[in-house]
N, C-alpha and C positions, 0 to 999 in steps of 0.2 A: 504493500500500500504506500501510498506518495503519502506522507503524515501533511505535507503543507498545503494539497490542490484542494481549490476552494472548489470544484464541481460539486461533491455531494454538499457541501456546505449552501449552494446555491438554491440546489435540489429541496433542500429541506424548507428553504424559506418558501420554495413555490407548493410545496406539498400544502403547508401550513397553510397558506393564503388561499390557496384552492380550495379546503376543507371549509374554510371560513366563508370565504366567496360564494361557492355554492349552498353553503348555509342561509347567507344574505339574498342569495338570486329568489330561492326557492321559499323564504322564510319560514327553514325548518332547524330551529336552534337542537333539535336532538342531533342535527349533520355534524357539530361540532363535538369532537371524541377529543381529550386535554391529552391521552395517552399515545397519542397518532405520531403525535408531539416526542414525547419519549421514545417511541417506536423509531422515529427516523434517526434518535441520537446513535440509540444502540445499535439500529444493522446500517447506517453509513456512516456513520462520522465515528467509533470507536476505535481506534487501533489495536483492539483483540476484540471478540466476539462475546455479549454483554454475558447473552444467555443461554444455555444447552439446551438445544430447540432446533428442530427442521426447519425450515420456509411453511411446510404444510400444517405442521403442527402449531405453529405458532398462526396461521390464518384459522387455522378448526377451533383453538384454543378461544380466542378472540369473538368467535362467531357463537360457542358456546356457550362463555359464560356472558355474554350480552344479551344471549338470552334468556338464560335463567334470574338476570339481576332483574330484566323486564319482568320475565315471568312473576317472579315473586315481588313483585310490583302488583302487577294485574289481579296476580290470583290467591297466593297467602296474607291474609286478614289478621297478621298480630302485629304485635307492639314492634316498631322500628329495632330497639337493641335486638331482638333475638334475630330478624332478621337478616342484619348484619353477622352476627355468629354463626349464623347456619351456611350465610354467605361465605365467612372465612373458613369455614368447615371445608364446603365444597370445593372450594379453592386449592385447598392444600391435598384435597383426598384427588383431584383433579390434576396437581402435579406428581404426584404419588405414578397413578396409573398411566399417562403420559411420558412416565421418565423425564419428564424434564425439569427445569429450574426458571421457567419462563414465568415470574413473578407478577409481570403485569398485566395476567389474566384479574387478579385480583379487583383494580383499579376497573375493567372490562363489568364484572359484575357488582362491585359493591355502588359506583358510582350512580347508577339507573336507581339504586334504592334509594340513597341518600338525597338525592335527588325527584326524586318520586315519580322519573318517567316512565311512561305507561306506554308509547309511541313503538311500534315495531320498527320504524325508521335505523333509531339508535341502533340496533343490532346488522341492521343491513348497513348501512353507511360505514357502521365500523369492519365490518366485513370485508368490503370494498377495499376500505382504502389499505386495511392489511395485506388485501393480493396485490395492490398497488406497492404499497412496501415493500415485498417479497419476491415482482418481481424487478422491481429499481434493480435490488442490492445485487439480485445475479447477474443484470448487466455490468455493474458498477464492479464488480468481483471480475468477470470476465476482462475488463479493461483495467484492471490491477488499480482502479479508483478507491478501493476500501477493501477492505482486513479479507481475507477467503478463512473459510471457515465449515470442516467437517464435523456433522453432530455424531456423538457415537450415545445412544442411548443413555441416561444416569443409570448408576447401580447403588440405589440408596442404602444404608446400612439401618434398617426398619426401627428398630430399638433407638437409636440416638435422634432419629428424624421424631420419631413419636413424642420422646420428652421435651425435643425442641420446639413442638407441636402443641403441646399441652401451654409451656410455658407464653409461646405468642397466643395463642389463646386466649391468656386468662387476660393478658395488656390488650389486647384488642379489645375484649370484650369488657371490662371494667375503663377503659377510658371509651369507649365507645357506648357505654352507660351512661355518665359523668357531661360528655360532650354534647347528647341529647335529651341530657335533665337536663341542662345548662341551656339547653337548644342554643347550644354553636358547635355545628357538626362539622364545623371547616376544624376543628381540631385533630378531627382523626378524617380528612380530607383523604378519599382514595388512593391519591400520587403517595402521601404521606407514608398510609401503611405500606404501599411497597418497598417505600425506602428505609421503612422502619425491617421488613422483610429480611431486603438485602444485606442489613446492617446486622442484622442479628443471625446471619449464615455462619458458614466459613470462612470470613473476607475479612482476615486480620489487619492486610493491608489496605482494604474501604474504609475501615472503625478507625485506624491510622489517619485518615483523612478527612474525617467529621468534623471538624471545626472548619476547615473550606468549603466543606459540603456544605453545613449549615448555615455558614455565610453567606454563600453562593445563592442559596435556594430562597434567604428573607430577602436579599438584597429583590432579586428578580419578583419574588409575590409583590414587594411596596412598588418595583421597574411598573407591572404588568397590572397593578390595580389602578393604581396611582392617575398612568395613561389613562385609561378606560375611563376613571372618573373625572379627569378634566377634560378631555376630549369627546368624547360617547355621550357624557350625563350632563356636565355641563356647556358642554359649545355647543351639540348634537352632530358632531363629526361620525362619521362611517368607523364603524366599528375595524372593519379590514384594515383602515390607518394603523388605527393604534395596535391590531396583531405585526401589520407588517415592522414597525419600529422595535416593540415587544421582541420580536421573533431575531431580529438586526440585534440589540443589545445582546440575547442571550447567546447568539451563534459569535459573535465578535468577542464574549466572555472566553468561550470554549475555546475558541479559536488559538486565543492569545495565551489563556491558561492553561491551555490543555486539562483542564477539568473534565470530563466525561462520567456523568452521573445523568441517567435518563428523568428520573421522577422531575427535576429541576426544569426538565421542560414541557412537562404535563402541568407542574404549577404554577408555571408562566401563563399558560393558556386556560387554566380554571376561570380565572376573575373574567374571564371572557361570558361566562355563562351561569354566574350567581348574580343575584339579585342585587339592584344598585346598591341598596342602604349599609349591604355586608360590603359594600367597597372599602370606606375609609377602614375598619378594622380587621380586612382578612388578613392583612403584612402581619399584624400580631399576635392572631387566631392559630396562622403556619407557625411562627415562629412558637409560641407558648407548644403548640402540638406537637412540632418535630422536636425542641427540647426533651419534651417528655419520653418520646417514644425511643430517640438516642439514649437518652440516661439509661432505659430500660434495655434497650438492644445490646449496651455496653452488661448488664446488670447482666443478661441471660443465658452470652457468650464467654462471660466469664472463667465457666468452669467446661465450658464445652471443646468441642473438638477446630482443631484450626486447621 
C-alpha cells in the first residue's frame, strides 16, 4: 500500500457525501448509516486490515443485524434497556458463529433501537453501500491503493471469549440502564460501544493509545456538532456542507496523524442525524460516555489475555 496516496482518502469523502446527498435528494434521513463512515476508514485508509472478516461477510453481517435492530424496533414491545442487551447479546453470539471480529455489526443493530427506527430503508441502504465498500476496496487492493488482506476464519478460545462476554455485558448493560434513566442515550452512543468493544479485546497496543483516541474522537463530536449547529440550525445551510467540511477535518486528522481508529468516524457523522437541541451537548455526552466505557475497557483487560 502507498501509506501517503490521497485516492482512497478522496474516495471516502465522496462515499460520505453521496450517503448524505442521497439522503437529502430522497428525504430519507434513515439513508444516513454514521458507521459507513467507519466502514470506509477500516477497508481503505488503514494500513493493516481493521477486522477479521471476508468482503461477504462483512456485507451479510451488516444486512443482518440492520435488520434485526429494525426488527426489534417494529416488533418486540419492552423497555429500551433490555432491548439493547439482547441486542449486544446477539451481537456477540453473531461474531461467535461468523468467526469473525467485525465489531461494527454492533453499531448496525443497536443504533435503529436507540434511535427508534422502524423504516426498512435503514437496512437496505446500509446494505448497499456495504457492497459498495467491498467492492471499492478490491479494486483499491488490486491497484496496490490500500492494505490487501487474506481472512483466514477466527478460532476463538470459547472459555476466555465467554468471561470477556459476561464482563462487557454487565458495562453495557448497566451504563446503558443509567444512560436511558438519565434519557441521554448518546452516552452509550453505538460508534461508542464499538470502541469500547475494541478497547477491551486483545489490543494492548489500541488501550496504549486511548488518550489520542479519546482526544481524537471529542475533539471531532464538538468539529461535527458544532458545524451542524451553526450552519444546518442556525443559518439553514445544506446539511451536505457541513458533512463535506466535517468529513475534510477528520480525513486531514488521519491523514496527518496517522490515527486510524474507525468509531471516530461514525461519531463525526452521528450529530448529522440527532435531534437539534442534543447538538450543543452531544461533544460532552461522547466525551463523559467514552471516558467511562475506557476506564472500564482498561478495568476488564486487565487480567485478561493480550
Amino acid at each position: 500500500m502507498k501509506k501517503y496516496n490521497l485516492i482512497p482518502y478522496i474516495l471516502t469523502l465522496i462515499m460520505v457525501c453521496l450517503m448524505v446527498g442521497c439522503s437529502q435528494l430522497l428525504n430519507e434521513p434513515e439513508i444516513i448509516f454514521p458507521e459507513i463512515t467507519a466502514l470506509t476508514i477500516g477497508a481503505w485508509l488503514v494500513p493493516k486490515q481493521v477486522w477479521k472478516t471476508s468482503p461477504i461477510k462483512l456485507v451479510i453481517l451488516i444486512m443482518i443485524y440492520a435488520i434485526i435492530g429494525v426488527s426489534m424496533v417494529r416488533y418486540l414491545h419492552i423497555s429500551l434497556t433490555y432491548k439493547v442487551m439482547i441486542a449486544f447479546l446477539f451481537c456477540n453470539i453473531g461474531l461467535i458463529i461468523s468467526k469473525t471480529t467485525f465489531a461494527p455489526l454492533i453499531s448496525a443493530c443497536i443504533l435503529p433501537i436507540l434511535m427508534g427506527t422502524e423504516s426498512w430503508i435503514y437496512p437496505i441502504s446500509a446494505t448497499i453501500m456495504s457492497v459498495i465498500i467491498v467492492l471499492v476496496q478490491i479494486v483499491l487492493q488490486k491497484k496496490e491503493l490500500c492494505h490487501a488482506y487474506h481472512y483466514v476464519p477466527v478460532q476463538f478460545d470459547y472459555q476466555h471469549e465467554c468471561i470477556l462476554f459476561i464482563k462487557r455485558f454487565i458495562v453495557v448493560s448497566v451504563l446503558g440502564f443509567l444512560a436511558i434513566r438519565l434519557e441521554n442515550r448518546l452516552l452509550i452512543a453505538p460508534p461508542l460501544i464499538v470502541a469500547f468493544f475494541e478497547l477491551s479485546g486483545n489490543h494492548k497496543k489500541l488501550r496504549s493509545n486511548a488518550p489520542k483516541l479519546y482526544i481524537f474522537t471529542v475533539f471531532m463530536a464538538f468539529i461535527s456538532a458544532y458545524l451542524r449547529y451553526y450552519f444546518t440550525i442556525q443559518n439553514q445551510i445544506s446539511i451536505l456542507f457541513v458533512v463535506t467540511i466535517a468529513t475534510v477535518i477528520l480525513l486531514l486528522c488521519i491523514y496527518y496523524f496517522q490515527i486510524f481508529f474507525p468509531p471516530i468516524g461514525a461519531i463525526t457523522i452521528l450529530p448529522m442525524i440527532i435531534q437539534s437541541e442534543l447538538l450543543p451537548i452531544y461533544p460532552f455526552l461522547i466525551a463523559i460516555g467514552f471516558a467511562l466505557l475506557i476506564i472500564f475497557a482498561f478495568l476488564i483487560s486487565y487480567q485478561g489475555k493480550e
